[in-house]
Short mmCIF file of the C-alpha atoms (twelve columns), coordinates in Angstrom:
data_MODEL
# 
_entry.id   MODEL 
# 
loop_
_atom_site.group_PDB 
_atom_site.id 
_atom_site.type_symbol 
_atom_site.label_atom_id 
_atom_site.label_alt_id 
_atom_site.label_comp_id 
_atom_site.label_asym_id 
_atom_site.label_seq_id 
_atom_site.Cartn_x 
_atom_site.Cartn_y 
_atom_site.Cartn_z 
_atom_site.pdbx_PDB_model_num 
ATOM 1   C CA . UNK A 1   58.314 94.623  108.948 1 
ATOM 2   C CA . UNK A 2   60.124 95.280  112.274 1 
ATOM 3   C CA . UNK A 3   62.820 96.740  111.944 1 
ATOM 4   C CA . UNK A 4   65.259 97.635  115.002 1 
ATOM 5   C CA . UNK A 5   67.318 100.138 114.315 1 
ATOM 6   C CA . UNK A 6   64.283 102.393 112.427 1 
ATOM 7   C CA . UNK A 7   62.494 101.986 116.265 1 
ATOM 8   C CA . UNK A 8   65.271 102.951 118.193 1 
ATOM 9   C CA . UNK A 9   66.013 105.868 116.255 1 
ATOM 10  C CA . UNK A 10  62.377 106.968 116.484 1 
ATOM 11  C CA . UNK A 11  63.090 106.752 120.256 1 
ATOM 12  C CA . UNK A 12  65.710 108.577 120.259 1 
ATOM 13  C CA . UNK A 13  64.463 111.135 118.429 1 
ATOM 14  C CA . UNK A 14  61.227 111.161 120.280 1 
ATOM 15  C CA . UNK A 15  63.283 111.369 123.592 1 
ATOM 16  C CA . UNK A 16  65.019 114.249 122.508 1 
ATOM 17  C CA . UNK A 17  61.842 116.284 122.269 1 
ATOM 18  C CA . UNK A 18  60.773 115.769 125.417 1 
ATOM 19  C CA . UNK A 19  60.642 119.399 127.707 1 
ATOM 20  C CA . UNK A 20  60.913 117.941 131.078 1 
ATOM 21  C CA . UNK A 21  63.802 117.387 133.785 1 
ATOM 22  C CA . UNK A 22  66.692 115.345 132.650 1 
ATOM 23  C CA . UNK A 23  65.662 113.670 136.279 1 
ATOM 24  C CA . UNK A 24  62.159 113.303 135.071 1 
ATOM 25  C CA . UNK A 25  62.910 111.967 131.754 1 
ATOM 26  C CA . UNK A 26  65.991 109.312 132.930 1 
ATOM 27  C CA . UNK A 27  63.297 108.323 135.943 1 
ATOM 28  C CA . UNK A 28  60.375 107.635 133.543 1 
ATOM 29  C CA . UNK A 29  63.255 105.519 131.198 1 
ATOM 30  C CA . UNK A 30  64.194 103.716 134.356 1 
ATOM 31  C CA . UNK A 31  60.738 102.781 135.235 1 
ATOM 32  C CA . UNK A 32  59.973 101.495 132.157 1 
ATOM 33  C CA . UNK A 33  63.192 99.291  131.748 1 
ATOM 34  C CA . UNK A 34  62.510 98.062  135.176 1 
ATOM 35  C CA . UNK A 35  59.200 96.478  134.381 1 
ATOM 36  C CA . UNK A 36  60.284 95.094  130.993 1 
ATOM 37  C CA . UNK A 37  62.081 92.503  132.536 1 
ATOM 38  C CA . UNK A 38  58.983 91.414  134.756 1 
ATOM 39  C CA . UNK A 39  57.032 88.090  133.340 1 
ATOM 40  C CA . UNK A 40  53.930 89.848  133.193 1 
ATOM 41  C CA . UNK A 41  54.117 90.618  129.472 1 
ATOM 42  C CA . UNK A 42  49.870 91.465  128.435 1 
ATOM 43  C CA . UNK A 43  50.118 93.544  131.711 1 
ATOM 44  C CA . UNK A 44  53.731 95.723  131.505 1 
ATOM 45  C CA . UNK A 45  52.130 98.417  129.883 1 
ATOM 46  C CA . UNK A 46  49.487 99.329  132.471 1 
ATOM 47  C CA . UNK A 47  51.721 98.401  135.195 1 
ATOM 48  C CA . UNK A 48  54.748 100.991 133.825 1 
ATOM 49  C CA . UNK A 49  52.479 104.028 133.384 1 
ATOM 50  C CA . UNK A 50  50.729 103.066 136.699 1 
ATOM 51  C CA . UNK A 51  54.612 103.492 138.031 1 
ATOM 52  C CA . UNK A 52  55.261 106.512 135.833 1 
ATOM 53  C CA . UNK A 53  51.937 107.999 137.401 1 
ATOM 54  C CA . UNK A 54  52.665 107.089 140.983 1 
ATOM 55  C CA . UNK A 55  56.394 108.556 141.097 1 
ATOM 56  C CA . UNK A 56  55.908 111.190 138.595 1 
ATOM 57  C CA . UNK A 57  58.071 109.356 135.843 1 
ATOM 58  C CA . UNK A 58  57.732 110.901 132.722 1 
ATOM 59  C CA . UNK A 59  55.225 108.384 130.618 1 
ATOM 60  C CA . UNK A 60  56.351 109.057 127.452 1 
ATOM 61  C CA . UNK A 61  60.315 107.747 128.418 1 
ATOM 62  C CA . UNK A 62  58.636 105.324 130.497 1 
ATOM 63  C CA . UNK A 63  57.124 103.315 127.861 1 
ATOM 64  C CA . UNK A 64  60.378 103.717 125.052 1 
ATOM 65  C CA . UNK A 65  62.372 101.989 128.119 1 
ATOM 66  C CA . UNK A 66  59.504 99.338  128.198 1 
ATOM 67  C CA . UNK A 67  59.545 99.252  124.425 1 
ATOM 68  C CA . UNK A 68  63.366 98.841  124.557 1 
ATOM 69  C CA . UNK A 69  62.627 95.320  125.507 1 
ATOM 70  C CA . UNK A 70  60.835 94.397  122.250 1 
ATOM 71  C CA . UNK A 71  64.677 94.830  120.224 1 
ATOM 72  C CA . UNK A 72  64.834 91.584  122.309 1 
ATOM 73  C CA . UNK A 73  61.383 89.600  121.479 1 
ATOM 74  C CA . UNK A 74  63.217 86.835  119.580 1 
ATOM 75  C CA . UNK A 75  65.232 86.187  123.518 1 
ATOM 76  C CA . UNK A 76  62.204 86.070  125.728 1 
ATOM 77  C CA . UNK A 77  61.997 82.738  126.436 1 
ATOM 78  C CA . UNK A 78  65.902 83.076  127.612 1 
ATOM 79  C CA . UNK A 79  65.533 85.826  129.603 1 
ATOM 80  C CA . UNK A 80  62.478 84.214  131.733 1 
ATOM 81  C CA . UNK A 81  64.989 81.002  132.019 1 
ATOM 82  C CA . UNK A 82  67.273 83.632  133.356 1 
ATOM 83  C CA . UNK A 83  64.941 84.917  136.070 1 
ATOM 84  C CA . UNK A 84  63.397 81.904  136.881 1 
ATOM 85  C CA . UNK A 85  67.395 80.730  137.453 1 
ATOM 86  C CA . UNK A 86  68.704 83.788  139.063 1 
ATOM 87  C CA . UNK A 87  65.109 83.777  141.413 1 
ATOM 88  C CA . UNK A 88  65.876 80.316  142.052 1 
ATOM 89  C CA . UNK A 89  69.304 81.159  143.397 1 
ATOM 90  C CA . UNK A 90  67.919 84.251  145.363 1 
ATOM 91  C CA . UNK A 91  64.980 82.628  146.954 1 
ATOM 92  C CA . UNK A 92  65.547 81.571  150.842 1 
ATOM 93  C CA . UNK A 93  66.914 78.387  151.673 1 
ATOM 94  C CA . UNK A 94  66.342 77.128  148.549 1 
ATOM 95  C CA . UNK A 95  62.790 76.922  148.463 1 
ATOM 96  C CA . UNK A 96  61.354 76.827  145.236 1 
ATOM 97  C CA . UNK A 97  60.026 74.425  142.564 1 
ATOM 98  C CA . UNK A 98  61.752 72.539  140.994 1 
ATOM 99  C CA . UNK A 99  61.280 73.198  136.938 1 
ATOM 100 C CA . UNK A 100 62.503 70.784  134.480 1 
ATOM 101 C CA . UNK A 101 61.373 72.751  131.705 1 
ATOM 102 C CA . UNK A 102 59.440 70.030  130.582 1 
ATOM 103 C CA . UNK A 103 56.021 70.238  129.151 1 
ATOM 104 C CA . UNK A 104 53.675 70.434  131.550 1 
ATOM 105 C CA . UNK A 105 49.818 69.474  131.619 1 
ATOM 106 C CA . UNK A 106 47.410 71.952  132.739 1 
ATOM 107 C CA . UNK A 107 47.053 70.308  136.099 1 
ATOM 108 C CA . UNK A 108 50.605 70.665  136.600 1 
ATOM 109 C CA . UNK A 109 50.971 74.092  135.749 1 
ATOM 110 C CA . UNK A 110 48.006 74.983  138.122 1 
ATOM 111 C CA . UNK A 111 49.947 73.537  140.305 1 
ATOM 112 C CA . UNK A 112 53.250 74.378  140.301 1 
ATOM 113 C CA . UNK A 113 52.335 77.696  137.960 1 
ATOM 114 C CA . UNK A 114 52.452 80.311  141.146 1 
ATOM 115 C CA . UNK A 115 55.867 78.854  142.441 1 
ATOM 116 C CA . UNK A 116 57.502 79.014  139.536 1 
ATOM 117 C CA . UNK A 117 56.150 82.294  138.637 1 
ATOM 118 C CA . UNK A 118 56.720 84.099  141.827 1 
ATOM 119 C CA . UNK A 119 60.591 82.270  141.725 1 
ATOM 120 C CA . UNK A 120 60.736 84.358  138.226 1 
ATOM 121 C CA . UNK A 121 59.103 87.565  139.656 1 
ATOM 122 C CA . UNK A 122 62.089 87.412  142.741 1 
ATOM 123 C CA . UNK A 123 64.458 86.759  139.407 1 
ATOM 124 C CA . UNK A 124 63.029 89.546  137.427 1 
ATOM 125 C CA . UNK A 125 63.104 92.073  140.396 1 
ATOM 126 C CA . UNK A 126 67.193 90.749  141.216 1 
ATOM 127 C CA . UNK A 127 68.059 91.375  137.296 1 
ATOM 128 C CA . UNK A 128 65.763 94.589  136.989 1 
ATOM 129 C CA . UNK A 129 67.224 96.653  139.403 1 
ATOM 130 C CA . UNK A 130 70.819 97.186  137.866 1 
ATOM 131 C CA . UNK A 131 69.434 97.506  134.287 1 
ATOM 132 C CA . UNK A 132 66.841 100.323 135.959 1 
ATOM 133 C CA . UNK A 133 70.216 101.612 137.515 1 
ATOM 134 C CA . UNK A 134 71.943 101.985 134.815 1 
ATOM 135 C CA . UNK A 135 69.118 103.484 132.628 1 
ATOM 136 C CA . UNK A 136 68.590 106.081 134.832 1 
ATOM 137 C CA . UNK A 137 72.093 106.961 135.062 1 
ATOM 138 C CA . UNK A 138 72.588 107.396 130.958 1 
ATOM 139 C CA . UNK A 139 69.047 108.509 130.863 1 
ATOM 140 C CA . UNK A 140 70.240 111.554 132.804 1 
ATOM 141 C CA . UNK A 141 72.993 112.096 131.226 1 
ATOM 142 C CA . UNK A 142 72.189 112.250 127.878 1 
ATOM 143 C CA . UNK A 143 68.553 113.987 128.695 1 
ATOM 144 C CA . UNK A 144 71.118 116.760 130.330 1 
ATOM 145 C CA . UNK A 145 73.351 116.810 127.327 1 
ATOM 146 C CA . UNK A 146 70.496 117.260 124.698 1 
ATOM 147 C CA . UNK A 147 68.966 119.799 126.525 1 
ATOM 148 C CA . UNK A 148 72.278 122.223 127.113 1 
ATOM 149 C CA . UNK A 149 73.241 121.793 122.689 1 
ATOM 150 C CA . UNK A 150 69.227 122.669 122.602 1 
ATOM 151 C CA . UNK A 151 69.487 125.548 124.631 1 
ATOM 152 C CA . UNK A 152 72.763 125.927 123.065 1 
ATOM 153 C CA . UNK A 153 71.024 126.262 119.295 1 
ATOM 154 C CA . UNK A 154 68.419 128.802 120.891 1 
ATOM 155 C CA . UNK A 155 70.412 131.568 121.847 1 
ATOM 156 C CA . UNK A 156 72.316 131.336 118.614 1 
ATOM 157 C CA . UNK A 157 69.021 131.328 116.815 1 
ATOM 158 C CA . UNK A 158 68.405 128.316 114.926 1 
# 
């Protein structure tokens, strides 16, 4: 059974163990939260340690910020409304699809399918880029704090 608050304490804990940079640790988070909002969901893993790799994120903090997403699975649909919405408003002079949200035959959605997508990928990028932001910022933070009380706990031996 899934249960949230058992997998974000096992990322926690996991993140607290890590021995690298509090820079490398927040940057691999960041990176990871980042491409968790992207519609690109059988692909985010693969694309977030390809980032990780590329800008020497750590991987292991990369994918807990990807896997951060999955606390909200049951609001996935909402968030891609949300991009395709906030892409819609982003995209220049208002060219875009328009999406009813209606079903849509196959045909259609060949048709209209790459619009509408890259509308959510401008949407994704627009709502990714704080979050990322702001993960890296805590990420740092708190990597910094664990790692003085850690330091800390060595000199006094425990």
């Amino acid at each position: 059974m899934f249960d949230p608050k058992a997998k974000i304490e096992a990322g926690w804990r996991r993140l607290q163990e890590i021995e690298k940079t509090p820079h490398e640790i927040a940057f691999g988070l960041a990176l990871g939260v980042f491409v968790s909002f992207f519609p690109i969901i059988p692909f985010q893993t693969v694309a977030a340690l390809a980032l990780a790799l590329l800008f020497r994120g750590n991987k292991i903090s990369c994918l807990i910020g990807l896997h951060l997403h999955d606390l909200l699975f049951p609001l996935i649909p909402l968030m891609f409304v949300a991009e395709y919405e906030v892409g819609r408003m982003g995209h220049p002079l208002g060219l875009h699809p328009k999406f009813t949200g209606e079903h849509w035959t196959f045909a259609e959605l060949a048709q209209h399918g790459g619009p509408v997508f890259r509308t959510m990928l401008l949407g994704a990028l627009i709502l990714a880029t704080p979050a990322a932001l702001a993960a890296y910022l805590i990420g740092r933070s708190t990597a910094r704090d664990w790692q003085t009380r850690r330091s800390e706990r060595k000199a006094r031996g425990e």
